[in-house]
Kinemage of the C-alpha trace (Angstrom):
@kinemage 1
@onewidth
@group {chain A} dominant
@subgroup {mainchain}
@vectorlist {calphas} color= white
{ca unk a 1} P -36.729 -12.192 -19.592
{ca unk a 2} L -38.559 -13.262 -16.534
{ca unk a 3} L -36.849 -16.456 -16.009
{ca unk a 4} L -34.464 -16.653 -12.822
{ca unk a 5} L -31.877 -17.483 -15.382
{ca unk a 6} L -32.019 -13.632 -16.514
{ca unk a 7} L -30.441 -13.071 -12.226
{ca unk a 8} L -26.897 -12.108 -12.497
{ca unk a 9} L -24.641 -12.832 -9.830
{ca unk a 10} L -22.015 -9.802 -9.586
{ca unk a 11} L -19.451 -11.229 -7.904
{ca unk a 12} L -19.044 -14.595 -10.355
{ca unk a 13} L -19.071 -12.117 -12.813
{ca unk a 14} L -16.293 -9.629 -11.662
{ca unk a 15} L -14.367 -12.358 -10.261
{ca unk a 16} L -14.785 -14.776 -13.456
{ca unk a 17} L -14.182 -11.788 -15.842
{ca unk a 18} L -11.406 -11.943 -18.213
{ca unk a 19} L -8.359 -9.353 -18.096
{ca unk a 20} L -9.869 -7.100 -20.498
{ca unk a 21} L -9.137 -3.269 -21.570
{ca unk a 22} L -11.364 -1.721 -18.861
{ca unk a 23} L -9.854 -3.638 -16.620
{ca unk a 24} L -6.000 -2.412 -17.642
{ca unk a 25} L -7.193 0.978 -17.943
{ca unk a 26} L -8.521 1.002 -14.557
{ca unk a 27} L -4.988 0.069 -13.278
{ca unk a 28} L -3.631 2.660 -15.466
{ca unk a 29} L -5.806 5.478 -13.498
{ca unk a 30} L -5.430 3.698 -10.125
{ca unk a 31} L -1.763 3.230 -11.136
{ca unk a 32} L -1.095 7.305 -11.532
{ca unk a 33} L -2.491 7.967 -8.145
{ca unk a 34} L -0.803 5.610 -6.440
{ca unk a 35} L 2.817 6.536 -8.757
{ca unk a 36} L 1.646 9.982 -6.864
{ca unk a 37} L 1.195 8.432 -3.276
{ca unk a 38} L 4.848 6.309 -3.419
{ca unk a 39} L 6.363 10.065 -4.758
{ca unk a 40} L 5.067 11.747 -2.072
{ca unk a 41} L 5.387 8.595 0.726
{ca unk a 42} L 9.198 8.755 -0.072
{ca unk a 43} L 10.768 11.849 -0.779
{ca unk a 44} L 10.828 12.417 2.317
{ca unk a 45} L 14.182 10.369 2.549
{ca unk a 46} L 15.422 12.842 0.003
{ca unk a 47} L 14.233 16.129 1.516
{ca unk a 48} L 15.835 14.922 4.930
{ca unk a 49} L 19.615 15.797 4.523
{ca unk a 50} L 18.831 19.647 3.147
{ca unk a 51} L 16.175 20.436 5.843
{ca unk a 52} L 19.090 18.904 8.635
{ca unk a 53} L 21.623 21.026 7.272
{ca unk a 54} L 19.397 24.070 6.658
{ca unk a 55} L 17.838 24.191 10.095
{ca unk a 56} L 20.680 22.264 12.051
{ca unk a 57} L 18.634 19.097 13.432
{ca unk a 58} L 19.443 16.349 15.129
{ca unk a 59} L 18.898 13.014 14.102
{ca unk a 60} L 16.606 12.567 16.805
{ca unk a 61} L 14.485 15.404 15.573
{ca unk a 62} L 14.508 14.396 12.021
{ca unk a 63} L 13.675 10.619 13.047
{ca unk a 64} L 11.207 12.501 15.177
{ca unk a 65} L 9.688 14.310 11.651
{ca unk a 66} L 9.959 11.552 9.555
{ca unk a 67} L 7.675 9.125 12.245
{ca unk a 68} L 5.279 12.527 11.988
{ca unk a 69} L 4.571 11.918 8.760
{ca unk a 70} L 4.200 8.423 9.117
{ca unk a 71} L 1.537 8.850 12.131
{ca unk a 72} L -0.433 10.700 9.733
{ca unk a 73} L -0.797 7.650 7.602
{ca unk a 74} L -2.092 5.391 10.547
{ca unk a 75} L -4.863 8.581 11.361
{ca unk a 76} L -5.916 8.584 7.140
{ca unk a 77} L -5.643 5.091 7.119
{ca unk a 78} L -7.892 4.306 10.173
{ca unk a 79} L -10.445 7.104 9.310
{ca unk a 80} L -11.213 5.959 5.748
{ca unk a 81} L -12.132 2.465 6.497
{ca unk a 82} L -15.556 3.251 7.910
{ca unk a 83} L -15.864 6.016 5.630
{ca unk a 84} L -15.297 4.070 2.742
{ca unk a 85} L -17.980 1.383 3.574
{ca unk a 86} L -20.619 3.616 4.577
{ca unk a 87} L -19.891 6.318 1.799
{ca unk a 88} L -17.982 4.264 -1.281
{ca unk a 89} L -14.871 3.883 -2.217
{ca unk a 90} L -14.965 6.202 -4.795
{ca unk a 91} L -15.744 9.632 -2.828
{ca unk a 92} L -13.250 8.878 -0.200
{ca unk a 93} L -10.284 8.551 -2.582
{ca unk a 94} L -11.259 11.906 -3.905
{ca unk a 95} L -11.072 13.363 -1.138
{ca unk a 96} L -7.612 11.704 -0.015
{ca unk a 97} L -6.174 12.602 -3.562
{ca unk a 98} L -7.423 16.640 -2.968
{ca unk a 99} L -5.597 16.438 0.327
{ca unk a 100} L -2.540 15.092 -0.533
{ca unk a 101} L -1.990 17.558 -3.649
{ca unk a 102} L -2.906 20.497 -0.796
{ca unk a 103} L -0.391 18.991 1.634
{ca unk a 104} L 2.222 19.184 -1.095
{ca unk a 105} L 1.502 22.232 -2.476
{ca unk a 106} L 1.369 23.897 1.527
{ca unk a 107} L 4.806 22.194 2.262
{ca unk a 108} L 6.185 23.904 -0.925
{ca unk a 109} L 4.769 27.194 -0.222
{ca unk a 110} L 4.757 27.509 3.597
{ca unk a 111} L 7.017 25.200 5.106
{ca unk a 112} L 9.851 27.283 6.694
{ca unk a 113} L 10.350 26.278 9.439
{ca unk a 114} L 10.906 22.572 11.181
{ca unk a 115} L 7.654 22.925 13.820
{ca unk a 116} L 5.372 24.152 10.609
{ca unk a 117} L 7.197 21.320 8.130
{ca unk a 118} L 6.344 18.663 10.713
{ca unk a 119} L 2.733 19.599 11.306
{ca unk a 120} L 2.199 19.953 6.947
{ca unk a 121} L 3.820 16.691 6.338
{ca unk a 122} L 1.467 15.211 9.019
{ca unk a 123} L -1.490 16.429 7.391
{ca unk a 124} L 0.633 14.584 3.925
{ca unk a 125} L 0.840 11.740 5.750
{ca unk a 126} L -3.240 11.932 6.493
{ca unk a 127} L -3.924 11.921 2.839
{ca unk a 128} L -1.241 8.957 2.226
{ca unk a 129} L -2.857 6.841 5.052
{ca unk a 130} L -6.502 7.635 3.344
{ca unk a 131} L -5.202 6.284 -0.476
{ca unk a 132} L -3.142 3.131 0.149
{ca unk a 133} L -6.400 1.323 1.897
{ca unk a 134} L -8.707 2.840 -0.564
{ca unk a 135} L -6.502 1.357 -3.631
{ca unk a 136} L -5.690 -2.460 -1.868
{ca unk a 137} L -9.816 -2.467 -1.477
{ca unk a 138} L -10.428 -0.820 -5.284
{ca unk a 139} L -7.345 -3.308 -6.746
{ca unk a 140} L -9.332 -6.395 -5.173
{ca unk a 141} L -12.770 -5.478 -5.722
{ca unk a 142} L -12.263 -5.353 -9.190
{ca unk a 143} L -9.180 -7.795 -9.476
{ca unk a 144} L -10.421 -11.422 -11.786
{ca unk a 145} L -9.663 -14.562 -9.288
{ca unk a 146} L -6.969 -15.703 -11.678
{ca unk a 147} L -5.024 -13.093 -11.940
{ca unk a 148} L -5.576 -11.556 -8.552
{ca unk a 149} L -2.019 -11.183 -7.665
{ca unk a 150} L -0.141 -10.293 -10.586
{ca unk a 151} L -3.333 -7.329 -11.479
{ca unk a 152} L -2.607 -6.418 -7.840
{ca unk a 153} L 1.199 -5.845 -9.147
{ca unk a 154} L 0.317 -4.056 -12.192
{ca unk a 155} L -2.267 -1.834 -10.341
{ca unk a 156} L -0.608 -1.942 -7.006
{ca unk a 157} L 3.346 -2.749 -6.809
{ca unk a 158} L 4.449 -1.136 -10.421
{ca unk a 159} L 3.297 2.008 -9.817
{ca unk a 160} L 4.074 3.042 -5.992
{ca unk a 161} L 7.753 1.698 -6.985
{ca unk a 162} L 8.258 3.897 -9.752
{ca unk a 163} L 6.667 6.876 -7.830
{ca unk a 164} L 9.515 6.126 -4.999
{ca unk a 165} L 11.810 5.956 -7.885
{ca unk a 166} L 11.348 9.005 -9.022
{ca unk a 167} L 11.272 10.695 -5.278
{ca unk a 168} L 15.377 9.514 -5.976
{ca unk a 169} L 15.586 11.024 -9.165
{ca unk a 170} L 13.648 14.335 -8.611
{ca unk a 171} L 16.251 14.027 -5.202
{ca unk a 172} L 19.440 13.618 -7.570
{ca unk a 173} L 18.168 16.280 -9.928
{ca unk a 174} L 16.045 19.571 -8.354
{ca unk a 175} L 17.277 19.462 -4.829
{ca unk a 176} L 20.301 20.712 -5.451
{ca unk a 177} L 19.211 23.619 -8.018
{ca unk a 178} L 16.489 24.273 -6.604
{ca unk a 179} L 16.459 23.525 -2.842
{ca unk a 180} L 13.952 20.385 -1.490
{ca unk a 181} L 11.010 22.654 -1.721
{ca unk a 182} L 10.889 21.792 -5.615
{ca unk a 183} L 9.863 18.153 -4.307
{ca unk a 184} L 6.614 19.239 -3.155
{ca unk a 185} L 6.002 21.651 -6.066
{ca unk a 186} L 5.857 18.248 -8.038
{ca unk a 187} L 3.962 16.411 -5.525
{ca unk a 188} L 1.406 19.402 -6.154
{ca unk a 189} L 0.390 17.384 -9.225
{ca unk a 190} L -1.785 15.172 -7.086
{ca unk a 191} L -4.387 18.198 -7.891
{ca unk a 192} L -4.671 17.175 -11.496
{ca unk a 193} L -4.745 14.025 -10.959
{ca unk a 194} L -7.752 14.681 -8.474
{ca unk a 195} L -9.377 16.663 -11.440
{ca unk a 196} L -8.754 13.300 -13.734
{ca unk a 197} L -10.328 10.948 -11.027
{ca unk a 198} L -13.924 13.081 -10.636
{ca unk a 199} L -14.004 12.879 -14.127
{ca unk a 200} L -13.539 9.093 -14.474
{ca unk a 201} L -13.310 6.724 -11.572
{ca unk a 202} L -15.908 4.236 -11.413
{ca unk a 203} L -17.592 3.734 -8.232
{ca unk a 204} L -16.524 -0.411 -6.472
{ca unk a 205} L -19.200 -2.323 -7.896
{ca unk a 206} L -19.245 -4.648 -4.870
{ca unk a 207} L -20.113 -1.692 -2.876
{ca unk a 208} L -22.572 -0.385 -5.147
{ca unk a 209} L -23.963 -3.999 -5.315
{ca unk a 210} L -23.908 -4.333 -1.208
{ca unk a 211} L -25.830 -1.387 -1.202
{ca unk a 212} L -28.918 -2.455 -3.936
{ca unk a 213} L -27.998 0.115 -6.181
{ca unk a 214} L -28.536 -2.497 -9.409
{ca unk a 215} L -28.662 0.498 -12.224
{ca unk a 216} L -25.243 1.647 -11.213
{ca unk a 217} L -24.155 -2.222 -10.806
{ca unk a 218} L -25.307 -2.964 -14.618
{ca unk a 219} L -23.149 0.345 -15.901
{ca unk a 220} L -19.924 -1.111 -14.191
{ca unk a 221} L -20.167 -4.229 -15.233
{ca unk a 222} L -20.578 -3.288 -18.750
{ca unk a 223} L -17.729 -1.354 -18.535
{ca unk a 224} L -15.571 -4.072 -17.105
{ca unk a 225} L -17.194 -7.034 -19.528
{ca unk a 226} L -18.410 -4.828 -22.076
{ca unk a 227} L -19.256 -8.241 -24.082
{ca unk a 228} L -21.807 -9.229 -21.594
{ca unk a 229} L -23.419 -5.529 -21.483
{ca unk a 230} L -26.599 -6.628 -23.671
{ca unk a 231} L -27.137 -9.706 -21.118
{ca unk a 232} L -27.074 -7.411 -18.230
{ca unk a 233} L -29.279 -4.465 -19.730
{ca unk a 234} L -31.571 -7.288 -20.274
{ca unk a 235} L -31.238 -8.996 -17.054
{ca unk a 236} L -34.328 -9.446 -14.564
{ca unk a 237} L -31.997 -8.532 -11.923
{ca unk a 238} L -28.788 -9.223 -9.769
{ca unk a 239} L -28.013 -11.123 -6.748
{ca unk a 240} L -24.774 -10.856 -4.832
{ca unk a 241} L -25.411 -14.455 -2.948
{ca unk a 242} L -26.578 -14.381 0.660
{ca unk a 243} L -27.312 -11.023 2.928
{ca unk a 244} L -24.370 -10.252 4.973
{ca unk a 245} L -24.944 -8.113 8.608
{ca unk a 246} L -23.243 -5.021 9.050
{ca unk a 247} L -20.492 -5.305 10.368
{ca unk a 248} L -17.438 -2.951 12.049
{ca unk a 249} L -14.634 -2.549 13.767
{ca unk a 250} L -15.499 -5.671 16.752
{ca unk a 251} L -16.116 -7.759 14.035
{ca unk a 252} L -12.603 -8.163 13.311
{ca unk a 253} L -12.226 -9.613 16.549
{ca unk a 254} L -15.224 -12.146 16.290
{ca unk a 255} L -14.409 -15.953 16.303
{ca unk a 256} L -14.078 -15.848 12.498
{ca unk a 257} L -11.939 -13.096 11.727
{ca unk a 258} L -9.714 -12.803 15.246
{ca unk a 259} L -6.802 -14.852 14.157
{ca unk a 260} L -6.302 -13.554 10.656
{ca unk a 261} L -6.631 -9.822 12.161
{ca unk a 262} L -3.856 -10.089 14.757
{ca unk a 263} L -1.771 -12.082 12.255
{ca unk a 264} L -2.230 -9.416 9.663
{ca unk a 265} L -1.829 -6.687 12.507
{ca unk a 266} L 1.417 -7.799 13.656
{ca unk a 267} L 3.296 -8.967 10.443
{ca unk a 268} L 2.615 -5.583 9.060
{ca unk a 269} L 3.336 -3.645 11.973
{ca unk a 270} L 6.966 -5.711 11.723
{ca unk a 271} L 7.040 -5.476 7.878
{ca unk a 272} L 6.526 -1.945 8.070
{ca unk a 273} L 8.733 -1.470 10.898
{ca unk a 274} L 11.796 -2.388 8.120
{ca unk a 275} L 10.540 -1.212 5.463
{ca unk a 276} L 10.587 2.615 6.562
{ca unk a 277} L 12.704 2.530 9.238
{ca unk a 278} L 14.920 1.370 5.891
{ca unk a 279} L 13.962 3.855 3.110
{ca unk a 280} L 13.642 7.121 4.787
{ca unk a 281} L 17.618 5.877 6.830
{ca unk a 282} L 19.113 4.056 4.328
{ca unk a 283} L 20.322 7.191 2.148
{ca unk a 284} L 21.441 8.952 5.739
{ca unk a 285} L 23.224 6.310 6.982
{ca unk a 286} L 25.466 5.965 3.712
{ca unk a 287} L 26.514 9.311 4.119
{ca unk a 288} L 27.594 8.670 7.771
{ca unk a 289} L 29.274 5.672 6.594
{ca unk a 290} L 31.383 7.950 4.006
{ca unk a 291} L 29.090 7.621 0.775
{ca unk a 292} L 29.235 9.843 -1.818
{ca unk a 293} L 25.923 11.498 -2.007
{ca unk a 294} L 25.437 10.092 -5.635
{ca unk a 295} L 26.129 6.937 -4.277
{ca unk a 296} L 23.462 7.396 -1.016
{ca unk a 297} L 20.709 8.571 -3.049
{ca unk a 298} L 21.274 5.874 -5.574
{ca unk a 299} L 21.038 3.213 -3.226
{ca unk a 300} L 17.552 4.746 -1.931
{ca unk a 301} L 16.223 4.215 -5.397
{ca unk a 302} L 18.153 0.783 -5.926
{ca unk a 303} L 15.443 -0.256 -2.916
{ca unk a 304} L 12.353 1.266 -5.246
{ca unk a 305} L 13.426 -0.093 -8.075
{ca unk a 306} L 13.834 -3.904 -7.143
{ca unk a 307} L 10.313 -3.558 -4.898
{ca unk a 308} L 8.726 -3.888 -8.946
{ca unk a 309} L 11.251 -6.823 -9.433
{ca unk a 310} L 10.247 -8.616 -6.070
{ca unk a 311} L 6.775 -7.213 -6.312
{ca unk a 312} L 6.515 -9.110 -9.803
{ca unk a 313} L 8.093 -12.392 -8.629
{ca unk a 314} L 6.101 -12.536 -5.117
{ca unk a 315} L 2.886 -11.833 -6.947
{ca unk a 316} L 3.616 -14.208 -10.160
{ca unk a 317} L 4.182 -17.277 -7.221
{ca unk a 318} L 0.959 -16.110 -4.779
{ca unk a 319} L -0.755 -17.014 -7.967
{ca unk a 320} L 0.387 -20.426 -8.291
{ca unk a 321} L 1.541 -21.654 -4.596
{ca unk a 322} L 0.134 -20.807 -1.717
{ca unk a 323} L 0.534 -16.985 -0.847
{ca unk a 324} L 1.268 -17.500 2.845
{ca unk a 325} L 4.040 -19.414 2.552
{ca unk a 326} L 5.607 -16.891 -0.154
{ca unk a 327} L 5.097 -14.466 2.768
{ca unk a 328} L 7.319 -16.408 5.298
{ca unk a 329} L 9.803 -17.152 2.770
{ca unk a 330} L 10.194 -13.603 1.694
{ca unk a 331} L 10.361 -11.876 5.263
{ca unk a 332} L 13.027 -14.589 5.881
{ca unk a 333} L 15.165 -13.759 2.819
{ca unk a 334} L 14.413 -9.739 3.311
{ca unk a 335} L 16.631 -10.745 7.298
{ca unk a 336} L 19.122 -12.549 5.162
{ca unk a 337} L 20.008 -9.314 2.830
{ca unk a 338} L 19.524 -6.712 5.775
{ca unk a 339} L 22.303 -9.271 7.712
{ca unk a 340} L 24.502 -9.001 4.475
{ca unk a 341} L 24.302 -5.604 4.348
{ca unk a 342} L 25.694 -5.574 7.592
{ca unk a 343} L 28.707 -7.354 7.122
{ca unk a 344} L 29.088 -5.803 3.512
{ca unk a 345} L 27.879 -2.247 3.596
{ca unk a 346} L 31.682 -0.825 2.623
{ca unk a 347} L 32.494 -3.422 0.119
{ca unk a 348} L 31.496 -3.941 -3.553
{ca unk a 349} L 28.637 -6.932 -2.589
{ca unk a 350} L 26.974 -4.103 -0.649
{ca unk a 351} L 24.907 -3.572 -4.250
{ca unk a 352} L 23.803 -6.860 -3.725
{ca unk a 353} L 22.560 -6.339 -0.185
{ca unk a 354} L 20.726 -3.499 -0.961
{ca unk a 355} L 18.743 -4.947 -4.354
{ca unk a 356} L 17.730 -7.766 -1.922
{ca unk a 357} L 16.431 -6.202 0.563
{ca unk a 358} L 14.568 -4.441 -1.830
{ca unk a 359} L 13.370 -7.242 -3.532
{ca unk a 360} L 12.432 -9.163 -0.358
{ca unk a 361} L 10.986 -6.266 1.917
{ca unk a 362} L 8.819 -4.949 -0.652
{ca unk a 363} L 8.304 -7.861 -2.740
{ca unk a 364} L 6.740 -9.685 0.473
{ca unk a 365} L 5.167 -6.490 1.454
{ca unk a 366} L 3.391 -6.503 -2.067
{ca unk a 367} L 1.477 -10.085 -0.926
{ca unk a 368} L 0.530 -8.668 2.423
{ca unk a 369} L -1.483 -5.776 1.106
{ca unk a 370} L -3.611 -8.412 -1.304
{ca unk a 371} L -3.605 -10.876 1.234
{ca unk a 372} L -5.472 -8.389 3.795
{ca unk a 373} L -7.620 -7.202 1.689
{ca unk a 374} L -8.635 -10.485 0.482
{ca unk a 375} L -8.948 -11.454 4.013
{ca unk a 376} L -12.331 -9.684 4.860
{ca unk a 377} L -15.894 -9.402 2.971
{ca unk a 378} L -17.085 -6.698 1.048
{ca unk a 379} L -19.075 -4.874 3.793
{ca unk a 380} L -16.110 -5.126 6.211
{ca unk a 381} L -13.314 -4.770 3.720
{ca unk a 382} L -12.974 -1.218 3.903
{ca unk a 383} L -12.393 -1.406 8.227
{ca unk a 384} L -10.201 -4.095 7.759
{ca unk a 385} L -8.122 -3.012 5.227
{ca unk a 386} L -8.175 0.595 7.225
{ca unk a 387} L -7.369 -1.091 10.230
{ca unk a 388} L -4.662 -3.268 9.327
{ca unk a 389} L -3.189 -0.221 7.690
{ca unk a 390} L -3.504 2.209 10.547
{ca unk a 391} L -2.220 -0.362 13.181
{ca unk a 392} L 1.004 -1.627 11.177
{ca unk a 393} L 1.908 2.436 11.402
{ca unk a 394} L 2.751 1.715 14.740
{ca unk a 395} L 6.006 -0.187 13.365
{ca unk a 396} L 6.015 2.267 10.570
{ca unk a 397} L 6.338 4.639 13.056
{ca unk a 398} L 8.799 3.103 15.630
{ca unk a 399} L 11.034 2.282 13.211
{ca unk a 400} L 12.296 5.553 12.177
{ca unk a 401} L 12.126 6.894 15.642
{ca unk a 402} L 14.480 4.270 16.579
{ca unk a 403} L 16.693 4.219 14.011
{ca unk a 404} L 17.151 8.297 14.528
{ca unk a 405} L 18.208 7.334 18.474
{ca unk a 406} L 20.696 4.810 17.332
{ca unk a 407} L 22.718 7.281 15.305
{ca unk a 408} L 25.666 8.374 16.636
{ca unk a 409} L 26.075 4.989 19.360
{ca unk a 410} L 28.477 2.746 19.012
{ca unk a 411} L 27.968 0.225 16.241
{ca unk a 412} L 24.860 1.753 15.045
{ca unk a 413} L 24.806 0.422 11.617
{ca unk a 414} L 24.886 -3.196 12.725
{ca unk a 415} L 22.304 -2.395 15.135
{ca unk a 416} L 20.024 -1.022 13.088
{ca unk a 417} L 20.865 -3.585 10.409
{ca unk a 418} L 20.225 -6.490 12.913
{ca unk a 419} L 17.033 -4.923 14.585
{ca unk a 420} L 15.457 -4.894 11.085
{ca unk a 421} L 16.191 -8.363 10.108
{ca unk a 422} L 14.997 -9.571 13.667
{ca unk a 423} L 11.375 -7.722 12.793
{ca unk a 424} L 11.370 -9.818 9.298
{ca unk a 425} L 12.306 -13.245 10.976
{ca unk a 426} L 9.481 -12.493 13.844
{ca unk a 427} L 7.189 -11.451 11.341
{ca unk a 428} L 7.759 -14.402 9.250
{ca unk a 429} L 6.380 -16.486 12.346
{ca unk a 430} L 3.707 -15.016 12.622
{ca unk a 431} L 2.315 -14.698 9.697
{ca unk a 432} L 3.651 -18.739 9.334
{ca unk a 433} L 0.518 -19.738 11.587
{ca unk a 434} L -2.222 -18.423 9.126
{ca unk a 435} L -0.588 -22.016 6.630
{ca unk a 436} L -3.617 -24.468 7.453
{ca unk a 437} L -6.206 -21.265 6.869
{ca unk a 438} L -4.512 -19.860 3.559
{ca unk a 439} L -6.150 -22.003 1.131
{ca unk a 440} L -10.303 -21.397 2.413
{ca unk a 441} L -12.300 -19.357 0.507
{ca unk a 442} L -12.533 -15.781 1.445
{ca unk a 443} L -15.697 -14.414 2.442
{ca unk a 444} L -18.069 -12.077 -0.133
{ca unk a 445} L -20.752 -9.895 -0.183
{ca unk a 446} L -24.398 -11.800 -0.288
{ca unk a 447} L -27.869 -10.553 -1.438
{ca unk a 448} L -31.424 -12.093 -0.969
{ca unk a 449} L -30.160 -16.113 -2.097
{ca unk a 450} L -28.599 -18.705 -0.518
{ca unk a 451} L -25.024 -19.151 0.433
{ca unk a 452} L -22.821 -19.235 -3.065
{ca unk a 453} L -19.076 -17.926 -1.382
{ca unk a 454} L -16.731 -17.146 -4.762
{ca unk a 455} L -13.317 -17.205 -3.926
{ca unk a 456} L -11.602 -14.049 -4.810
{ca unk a 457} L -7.608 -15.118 -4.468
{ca unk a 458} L -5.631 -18.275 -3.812
């Protein structure tokens, strides 16, 4: 028990580990709040046409109100990076899961007029901003190296996309009884799920190891590799590899990490860019096209439901080929669709358009979020992830805005179409120069040894 073969090394352990039960039903409880997050990210699209008609808005001002909301995600997402690697993981997702079920539950209750709606689903779009970084950083802290992608999909990908979907079917069903205030009564549930989450989610154990916190460490990992628990009860001790420096926001921008941060910055700022400029128009602008409202809606959720299609498929390759170059192919093919949506938006191959853009946009999006999370070690995972989040709001923001000022002008719907494909074929560029760097090792945590890096994605 005293020889240094009794040292366990947590990261070779989590990122060895086999795809065990603890490790599904961890993606089963990350999976509800993020089936929660996706419901709440995109009803928004649905609420949209009753709040225009009920308070007669522009589309400027609901372009203006759907950005709002999106803002708020940059502010939650760039405020819970450094509050996630100082405090854990764990206690800031609590927190973002109690504010987003408040958010809801104020929109449902209090939200009656367009100044007070746009200031509540700001505060919504806080707690959003707070829970997708939180869950890219849990999903790859605990994610095994072989699987990292496709777990990332189960955890990640399947979820969100059914919460969308069902933003399109709660649209279809209790708007119209009920008015769009119903929607947030049901994203009030994020309050039970909160109650769930104190009760059992498990602090990161790469955080708890980065901190020395080794009793903590050994009850994790016998959770996650539960037929290894004797070896670590027994275990002299644990070592995470070498000691890594703090490290914060100008990190990001030192001589190892610059490149990889602006590429990361500025393919998600254009992915994101599409991708909601896209879901909270695309239902809008069928029904200025002549769309039954059926037929609008449904398309909305024809996006959601191919993003766990292309989500699937992106991850399933990133896990075999390199994950870059699935990137770049998939913002490519996301232009492609968007362009034949533009030429086919009135005929019958429109379906087709609209299931791949789905399936490209969100697919490729899917890769991104493991890719920039896998980017960064532990101890500055939680500001890069945060960062990356917060800054690729800008083009989450923008693109709604936008899109809001070209309806109405002449040969709007080709502009808008064309405007999004040009942000996938520009973002496909740029994320194009990270090919010679995609295959290095990613950097980990490190404790009181020399250097031993482990690899935690391909």
């Amino acid at each position: 028990m005293e020889s240094d073969m009794h040292l366990i090394d947590v990261e070779k352990e989590m990122s060895e580990a086999p795809l065990s039960a603890a490790h599904i039903r961890f993606a089963a409880l990350i999976g509800t709040v993020l089936f929660i997050d996706g419901y709440d990210l995109f009803n928004a699209a649905y609420v949209a046409p009753y709040v225009k008609a009920q308070w007669s808005l522009t589309s400027q001002q609901i372009g203006l109100m759907l950005s709002l909301g999106i803002a708020g995600l940059a502010v939650g997402a760039l405020v819970q990076g450094p509050l996630a690697d100082r405090f854990g993981r764990r206690r800031v997702m609590l927190a973002g899961i109690w504010l987003l079920g408040l958010a809801s539950l104020s929109l449902a209750l209090f939200a009656n007029s367009f100044v007070v709606f746009c200031a509540l689903r700001a505060g919504l779009g806080v707690a959003l901003g707070m829970l997708s970084p939180i869950a890219f950083v849990y999903i790859n802290e605990w994610a095994p190296t072989r699987y990292a992608n496709r777990y990332a999909t189960i955890s990640f990908v399947l979820p969100f996309s059914l919460g969308g979907i069902f933003a399109g079917v709660a649209g279809l069903t209790l708007a119209p009884d009920f008015g769009w205030h119903a929607l947030y009564f049901v994203g009030a549930s994020a309050l039970l799920v909160a109650l769930l989450c104190h009760a059992v989610l498990p602090e990161s154990v790469r955080f708890l190891a980065a901190r020395g916190d080794w009793k903590r460490v050994a009850s994790v990992l016998a959770k996650a590799r539960p037929d290894r628990a004797a070896l670590y009860r027994d275990a002299r001790g644990f070592e995470t590899g070498t000691v890594e420096q703090a490290g914060g926001i100008t990190t990001l921008f030192d001589r190892d990490h610059r490149a990889t941060t602006i590429a990361i910055w500025v393919a998600s700022a254009l992915s994101l860019f599409c991708l909601h400029g896209l879901t909270a128009w695309l239902p809008s602008i069928l029904l200025h096209e002549g769309a039954a409202v059926q037929t609008a809606f449904g398309y909305g959720t024809l996006l959601m439901t191919m993003q766990i299609l292309g989500g699937a498929v992106a991850g399933w390759s990133a896990d075999r080929v390199d994950r870059v170059a699935v990137m770049a192919i998939g913002f490519l093919c996301a232009a492609g669709s968007l362009i034949l949506l533009a030429f086919t938006i009135h005929g019958a191959f429109a379906f087709v358009a609209v299931a791949g853009a789905g399936f490209f946009v969100f697919g490729t999006q899917a890769v991104m979020n493991n890719f920039t999370a896998a980017s960064y070690e532990t101890r500055l995972r939680g500001t890069g992830v945060g960062t990356a989040v917060a800054f690729s709001r800008v083009g989450g923001v923008a693109g709604p805005i936008l899109i809001g000022w070209m309806q109405g002008a002449q040969g709007a719907l080709w502009l808008t179409l064309f405007m999004l494909a040009a942000a996938q074929v520009v973002a496909a560029i740029v994320i194009a120069t990270r090919l010679p760097r995609s295959n290095r090792k990613n950097y980990e945590i490190v404790h009181r040894a020399g250097p031993t890096p482990l690899q935690t994605g391909h």
